[in-house]
C-alpha positions as CSV (number, residue, x, y, z in Angstrom):
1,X,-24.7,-5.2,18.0
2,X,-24.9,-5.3,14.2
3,X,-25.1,-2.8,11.9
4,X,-27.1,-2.4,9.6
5,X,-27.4,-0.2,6.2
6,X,-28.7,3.0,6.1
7,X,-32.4,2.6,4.1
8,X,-31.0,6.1,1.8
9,X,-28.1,4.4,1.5
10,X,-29.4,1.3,0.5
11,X,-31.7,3.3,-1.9
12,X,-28.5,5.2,-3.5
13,X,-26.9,1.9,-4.0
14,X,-29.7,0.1,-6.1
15,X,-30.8,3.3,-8.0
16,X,-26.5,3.9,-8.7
17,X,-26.1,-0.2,-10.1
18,X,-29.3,-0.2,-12.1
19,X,-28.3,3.1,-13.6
20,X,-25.0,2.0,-14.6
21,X,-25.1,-1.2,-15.9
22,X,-22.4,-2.2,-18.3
23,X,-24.5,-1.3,-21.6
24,X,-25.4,2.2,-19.8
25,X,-21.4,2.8,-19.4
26,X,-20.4,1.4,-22.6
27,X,-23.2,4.1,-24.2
28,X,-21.9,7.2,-21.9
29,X,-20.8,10.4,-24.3
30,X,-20.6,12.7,-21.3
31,X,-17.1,12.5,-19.6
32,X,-18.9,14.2,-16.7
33,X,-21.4,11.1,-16.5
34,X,-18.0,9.4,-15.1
35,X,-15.4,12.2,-13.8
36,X,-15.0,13.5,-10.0
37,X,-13.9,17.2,-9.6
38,X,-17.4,18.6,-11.1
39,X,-18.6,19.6,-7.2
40,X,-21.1,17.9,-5.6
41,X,-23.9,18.6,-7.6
42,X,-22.9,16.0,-10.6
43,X,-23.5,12.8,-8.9
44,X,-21.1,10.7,-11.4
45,X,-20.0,7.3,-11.5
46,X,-16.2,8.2,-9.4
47,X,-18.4,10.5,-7.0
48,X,-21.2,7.8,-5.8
49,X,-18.5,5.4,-5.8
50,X,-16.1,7.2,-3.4
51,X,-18.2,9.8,-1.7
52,X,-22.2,9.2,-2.1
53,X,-21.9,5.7,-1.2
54,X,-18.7,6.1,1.5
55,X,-20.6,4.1,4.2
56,X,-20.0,1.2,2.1
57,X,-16.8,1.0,1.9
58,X,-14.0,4.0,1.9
59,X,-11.5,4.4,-0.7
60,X,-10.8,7.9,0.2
61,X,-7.1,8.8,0.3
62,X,-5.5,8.3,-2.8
63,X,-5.7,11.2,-5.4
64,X,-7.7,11.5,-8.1
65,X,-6.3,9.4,-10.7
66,X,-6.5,6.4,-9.4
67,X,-9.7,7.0,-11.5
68,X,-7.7,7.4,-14.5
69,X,-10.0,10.3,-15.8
70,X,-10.6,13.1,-13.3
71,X,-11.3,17.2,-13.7
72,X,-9.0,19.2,-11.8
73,X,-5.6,19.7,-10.4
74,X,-2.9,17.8,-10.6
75,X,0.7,18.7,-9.0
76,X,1.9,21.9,-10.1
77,X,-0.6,22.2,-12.0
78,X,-2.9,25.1,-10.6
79,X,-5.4,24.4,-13.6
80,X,-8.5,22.7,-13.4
81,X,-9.2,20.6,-16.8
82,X,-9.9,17.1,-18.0
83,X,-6.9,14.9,-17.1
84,X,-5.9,11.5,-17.9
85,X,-2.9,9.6,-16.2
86,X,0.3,9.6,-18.2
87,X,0.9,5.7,-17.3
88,X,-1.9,4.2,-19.2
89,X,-3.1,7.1,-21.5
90,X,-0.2,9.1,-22.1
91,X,-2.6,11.8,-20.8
92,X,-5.0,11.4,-24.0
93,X,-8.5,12.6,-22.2
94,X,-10.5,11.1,-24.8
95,X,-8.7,8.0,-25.4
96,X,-8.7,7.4,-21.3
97,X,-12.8,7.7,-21.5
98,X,-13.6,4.9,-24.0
99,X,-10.7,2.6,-23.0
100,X,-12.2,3.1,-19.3
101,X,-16.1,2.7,-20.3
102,X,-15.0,-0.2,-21.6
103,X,-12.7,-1.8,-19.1
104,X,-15.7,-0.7,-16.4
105,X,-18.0,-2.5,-18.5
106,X,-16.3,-5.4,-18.9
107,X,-15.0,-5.5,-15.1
108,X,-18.5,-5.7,-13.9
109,X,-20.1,-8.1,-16.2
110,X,-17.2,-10.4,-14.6
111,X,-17.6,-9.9,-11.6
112,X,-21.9,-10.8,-11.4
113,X,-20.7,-13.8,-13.0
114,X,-18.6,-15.0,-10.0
115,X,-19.4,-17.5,-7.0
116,X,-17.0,-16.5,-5.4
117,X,-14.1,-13.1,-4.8
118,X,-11.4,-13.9,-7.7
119,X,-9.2,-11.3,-8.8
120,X,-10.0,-9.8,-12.1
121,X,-6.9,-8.4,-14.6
122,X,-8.4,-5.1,-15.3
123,X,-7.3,-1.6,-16.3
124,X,-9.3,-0.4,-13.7
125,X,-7.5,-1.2,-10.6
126,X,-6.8,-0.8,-6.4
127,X,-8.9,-0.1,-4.0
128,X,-11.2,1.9,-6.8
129,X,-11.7,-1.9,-8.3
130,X,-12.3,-3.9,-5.2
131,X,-14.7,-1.1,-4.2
132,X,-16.9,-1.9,-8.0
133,X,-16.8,-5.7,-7.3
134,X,-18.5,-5.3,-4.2
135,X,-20.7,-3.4,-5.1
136,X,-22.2,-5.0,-7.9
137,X,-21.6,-8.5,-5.9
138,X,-21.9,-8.1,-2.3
139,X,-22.2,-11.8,-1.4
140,X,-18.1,-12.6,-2.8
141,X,-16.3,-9.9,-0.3
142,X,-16.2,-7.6,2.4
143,X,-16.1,-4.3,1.4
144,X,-12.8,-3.9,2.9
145,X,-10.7,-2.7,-0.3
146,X,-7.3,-2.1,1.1
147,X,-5.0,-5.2,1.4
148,X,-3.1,-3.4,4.5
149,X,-6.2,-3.1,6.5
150,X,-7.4,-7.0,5.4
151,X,-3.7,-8.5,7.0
152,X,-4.2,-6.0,10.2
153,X,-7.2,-7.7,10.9
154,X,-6.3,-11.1,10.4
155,X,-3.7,-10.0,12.8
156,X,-6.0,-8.7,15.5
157,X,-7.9,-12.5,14.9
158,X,-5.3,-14.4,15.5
159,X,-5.0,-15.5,11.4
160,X,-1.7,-15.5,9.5
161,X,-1.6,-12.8,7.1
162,X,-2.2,-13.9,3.8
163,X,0.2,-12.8,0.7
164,X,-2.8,-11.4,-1.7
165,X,-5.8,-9.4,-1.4
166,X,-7.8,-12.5,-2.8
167,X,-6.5,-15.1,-0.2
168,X,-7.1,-12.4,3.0
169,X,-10.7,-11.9,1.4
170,X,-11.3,-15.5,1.5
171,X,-10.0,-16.5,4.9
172,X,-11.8,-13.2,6.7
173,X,-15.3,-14.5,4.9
174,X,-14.3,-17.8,6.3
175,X,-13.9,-16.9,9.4
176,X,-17.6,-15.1,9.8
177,X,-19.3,-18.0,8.1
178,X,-17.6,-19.8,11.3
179,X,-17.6,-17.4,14.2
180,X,-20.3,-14.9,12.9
181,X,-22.8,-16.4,10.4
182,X,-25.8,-14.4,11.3
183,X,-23.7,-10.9,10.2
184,X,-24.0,-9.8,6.3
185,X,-20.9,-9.1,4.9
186,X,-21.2,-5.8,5.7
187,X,-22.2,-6.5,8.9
188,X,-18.8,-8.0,9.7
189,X,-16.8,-5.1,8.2
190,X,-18.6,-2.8,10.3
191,X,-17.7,-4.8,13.0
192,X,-14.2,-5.1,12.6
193,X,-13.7,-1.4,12.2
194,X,-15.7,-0.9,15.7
195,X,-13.6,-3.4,17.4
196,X,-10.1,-2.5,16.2
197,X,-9.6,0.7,14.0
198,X,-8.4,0.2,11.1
199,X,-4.6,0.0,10.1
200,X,-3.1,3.1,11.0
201,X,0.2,3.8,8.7
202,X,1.9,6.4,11.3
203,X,1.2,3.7,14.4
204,X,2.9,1.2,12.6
205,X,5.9,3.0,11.6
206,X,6.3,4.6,15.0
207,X,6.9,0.8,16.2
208,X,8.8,-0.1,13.4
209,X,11.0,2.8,14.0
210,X,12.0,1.3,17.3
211,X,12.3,-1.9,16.5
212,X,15.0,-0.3,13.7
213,X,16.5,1.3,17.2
214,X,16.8,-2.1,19.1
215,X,18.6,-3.4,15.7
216,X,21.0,-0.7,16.1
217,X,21.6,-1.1,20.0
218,X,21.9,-5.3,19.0
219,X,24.2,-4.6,16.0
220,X,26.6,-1.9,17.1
221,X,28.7,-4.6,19.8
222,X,28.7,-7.0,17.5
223,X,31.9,-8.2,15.1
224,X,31.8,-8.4,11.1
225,X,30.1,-11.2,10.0
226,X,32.5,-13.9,9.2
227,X,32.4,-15.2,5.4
228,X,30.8,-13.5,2.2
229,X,27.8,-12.5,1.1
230,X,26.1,-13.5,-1.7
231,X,22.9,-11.7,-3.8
232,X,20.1,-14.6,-3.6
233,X,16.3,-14.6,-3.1
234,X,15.5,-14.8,0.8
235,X,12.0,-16.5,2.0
236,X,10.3,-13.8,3.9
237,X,9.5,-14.0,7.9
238,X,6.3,-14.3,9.2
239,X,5.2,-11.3,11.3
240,X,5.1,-11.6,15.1
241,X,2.2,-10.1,17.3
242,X,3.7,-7.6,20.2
243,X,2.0,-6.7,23.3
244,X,0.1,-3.9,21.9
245,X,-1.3,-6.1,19.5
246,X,0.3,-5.0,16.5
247,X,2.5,-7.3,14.0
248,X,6.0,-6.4,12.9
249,X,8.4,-8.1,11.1
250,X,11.3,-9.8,13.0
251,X,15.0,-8.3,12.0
252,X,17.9,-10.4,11.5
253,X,21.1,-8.6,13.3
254,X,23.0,-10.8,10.9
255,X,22.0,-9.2,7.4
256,X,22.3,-5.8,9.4
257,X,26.3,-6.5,10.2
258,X,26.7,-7.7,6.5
259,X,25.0,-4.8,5.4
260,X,27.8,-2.6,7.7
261,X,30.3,-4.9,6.9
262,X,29.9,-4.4,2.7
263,X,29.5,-0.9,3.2
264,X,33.3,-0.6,5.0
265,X,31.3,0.8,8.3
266,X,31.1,4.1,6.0
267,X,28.1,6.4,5.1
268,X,27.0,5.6,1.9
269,X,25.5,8.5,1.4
270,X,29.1,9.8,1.8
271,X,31.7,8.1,2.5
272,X,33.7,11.5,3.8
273,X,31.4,12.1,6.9
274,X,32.6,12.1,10.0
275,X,31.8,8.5,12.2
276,X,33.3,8.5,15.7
277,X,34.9,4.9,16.6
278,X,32.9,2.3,18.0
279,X,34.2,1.0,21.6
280,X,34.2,-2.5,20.6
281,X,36.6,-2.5,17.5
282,X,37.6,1.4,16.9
283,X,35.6,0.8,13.2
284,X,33.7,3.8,12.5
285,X,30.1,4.1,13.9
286,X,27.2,3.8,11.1
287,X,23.7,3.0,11.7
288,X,21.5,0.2,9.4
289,X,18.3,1.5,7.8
290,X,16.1,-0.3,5.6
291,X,15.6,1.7,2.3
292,X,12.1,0.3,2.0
293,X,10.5,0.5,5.3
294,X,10.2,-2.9,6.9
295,X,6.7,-2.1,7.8
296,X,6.1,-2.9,4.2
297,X,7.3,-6.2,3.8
298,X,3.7,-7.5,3.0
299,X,3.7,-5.9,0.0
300,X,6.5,-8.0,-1.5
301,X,7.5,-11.6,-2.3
302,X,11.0,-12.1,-0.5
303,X,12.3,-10.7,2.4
304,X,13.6,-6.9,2.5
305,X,15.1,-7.8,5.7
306,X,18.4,-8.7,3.3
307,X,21.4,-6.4,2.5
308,X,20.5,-5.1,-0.5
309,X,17.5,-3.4,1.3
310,X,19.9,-2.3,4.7
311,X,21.9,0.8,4.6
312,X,25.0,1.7,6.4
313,X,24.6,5.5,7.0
314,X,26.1,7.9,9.4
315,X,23.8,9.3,12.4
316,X,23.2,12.8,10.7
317,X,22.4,11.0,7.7
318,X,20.2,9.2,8.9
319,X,18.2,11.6,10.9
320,X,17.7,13.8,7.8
321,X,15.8,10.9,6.1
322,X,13.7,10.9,8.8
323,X,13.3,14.7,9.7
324,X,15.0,16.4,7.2
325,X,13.4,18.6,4.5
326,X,16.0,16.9,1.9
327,X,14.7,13.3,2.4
328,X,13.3,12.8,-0.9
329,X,16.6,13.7,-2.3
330,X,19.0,11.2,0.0
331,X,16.3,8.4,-0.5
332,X,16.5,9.2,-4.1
333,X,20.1,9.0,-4.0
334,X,20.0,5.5,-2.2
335,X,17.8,3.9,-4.8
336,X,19.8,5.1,-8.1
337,X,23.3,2.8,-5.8
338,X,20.8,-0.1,-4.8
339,X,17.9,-0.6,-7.3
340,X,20.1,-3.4,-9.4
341,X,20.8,-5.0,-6.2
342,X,17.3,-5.1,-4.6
343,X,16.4,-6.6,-8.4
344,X,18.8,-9.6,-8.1
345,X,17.3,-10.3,-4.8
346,X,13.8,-10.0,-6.1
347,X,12.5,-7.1,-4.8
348,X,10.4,-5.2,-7.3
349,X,9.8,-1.6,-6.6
350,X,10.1,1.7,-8.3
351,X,11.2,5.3,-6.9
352,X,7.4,6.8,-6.7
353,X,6.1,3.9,-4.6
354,X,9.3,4.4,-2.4
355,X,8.6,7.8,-1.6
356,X,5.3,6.8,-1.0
357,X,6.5,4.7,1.7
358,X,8.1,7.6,3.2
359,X,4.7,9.9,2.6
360,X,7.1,12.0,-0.2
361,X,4.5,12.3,-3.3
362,X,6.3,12.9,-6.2
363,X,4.5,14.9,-8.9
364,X,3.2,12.9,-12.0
365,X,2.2,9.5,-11.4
């Protein structure tokens, strides 16, 4: 059964793009004309976009500066003000409001003009800029704006997952215009949400998590790796659907014992800590964990699954990254010995987005 939009909704939408057309935006003197945090009162731009018009598409989740100009807290900070992010605007309020009216403008005069989705280079970004294409040209996407949820559903349709936002975006539209041409765009997105959830971030680490258990049990028998490892950039696998449905990324036990076997089967957190000796060679016991959660091996070029990623830690180690309340401060630790390493093999990531993989916001950006 389709779904379709709500008549107030529908309503809100056309009065919110025929309000704010480019020249309206680029003309705006009011920051609160743009900012969330005013209450719900001040309809702005950032509030119809993530909270009047939410049945259109949710980008709820992040904080507040994904906006790039918000009122109200921020970390530590109890006070509510005008804040810019320190990233782009070095937290300049005023120079973050006419760099953004402008970007904004400029963002959706491109995107009417396209045929078809094509990402845009924009200083307005994420989900907050997939969700401002859409809706100012509804025919190019689905208003599904986060890349995580596109690949789980070309998962659950039996697709391969696609390495950008652009190319899942264009396969899923492909396959309604096959399977479901008499469903809108949104439509289709509704559909998909009825039919299989969304992706769910603790789901998919719980079955990562024991997948990174079954690599332990496989590794912990086995003899060193014979030969040397060398840094170089590794293809990455193609994830493999389970029984339940889900898709997880295959493990190679072989980068897991070079991983052990550079490490000296010591904790490299500390290489004092106590390992028992393993039956099968008397070599002290350490476990393998991937510093970036393999769960996340969408988001990057080459494979994570490689030694530069994989850990040698001992057991109480690595259960406090897991449980502990000093997590932030071990991972930490582990990215200041590896991040040169995980360069050469051409994985790209900084400390904040780690943290984030591991639900650890770190205040700031």
């Amino acid at each position: 059964m389709s779904e379709t939009i709500d008549p107030s909704i529908k309503r809100l939408w056309n009065d919110f793009v025929n309000k704010y057309t480019p020249e309206y935006i680029e003309s705006m003197s009011d920051k609160d004309d743009y900012v969330l945090g005013r209450g719900p009162s001040n309809k702005s731009f950032c509030y119809l976009v993530e909270v009047g018009l939410r049945s259109i598409g949710e980008i709820r989740g992040s904080n507040a500066s994904k906006f790039g100009l918000w009122f109200g807290l921020f970390g530590k900070d109890k006070k509510k003000k005008y804040r810019a992010t320190k990233k782009h605007f070095n937290e300049d309020v005023e120079r973050a409001f006419e760099e953004i009216k402008i970007a904004l403008s400029k963002l959706i005069r491109e995107t009417k003009a396209l045929s078809e989705y094509e990402e845009i280079d924009s200083l307005i970004s994420g989900t907050f800029k997939h969700k401002i294409m859409y809706l100012y040209n509804p025919r190019i996407m689905l208003p599904i704006f986060s890349d995580k949820d596109l690949r789980y559903f070309e998962g659950r349709l039996g697709l391969s997952p696609s390495a950008s936002f652009q190319a899942s975006q264009r396969k899923l539209l492909n396959y309604k215009t096959t399977f479901r041409p008499n469903m809108s765009n949104y439509e289709f997105m509704r559909y998909l949400y009825r039919q299989y959830g969304g992706y769910d971030k603790n789901d998919v680490m719980d079955i990562n998590d024991e997948r990174d258990y079954l690599l332990n049990v496989a590794v912990t028998g086995e003899t060193d790796p014979t030969g040397e490892y060398e840094t170089h950039l590794v293809d990455k696998e193609k994830p493999v659907k389970i029984g339940s449905g889900a898709l997880v990324y295959p493990r190679n036990p072989k980068m897991a014992l070079y991983a052990l076997k550079l490490a000296g089967h010591k904790c490299e957190l500390d290489s004092s800590h106590y390992c028992f000796p393993r039956k099968k060679d008397g070599k002290p016991y350490t476990e393998v964990h991937h510093l970036i959660p393999m769960c996340n091996q969408g988001d990057f070029e080459y494979s994570i699954d490689v030694p530069e990623n994989i850990v040698s830690l001992c057991s109480s180690c690595h259960n406090e990254i897991h449980y502990g309340k000093r997590a932030d401060v071990l991972i930490k630790k582990l990215f200041e010995k590896r991040k040169e390493k995980l360069a050469q093999a051409g994985i790209k990531i900084t400390i904040d987005k780690l943290l984030r993989y591991y639900h650890i916001d770190k205040d700031g950006e």
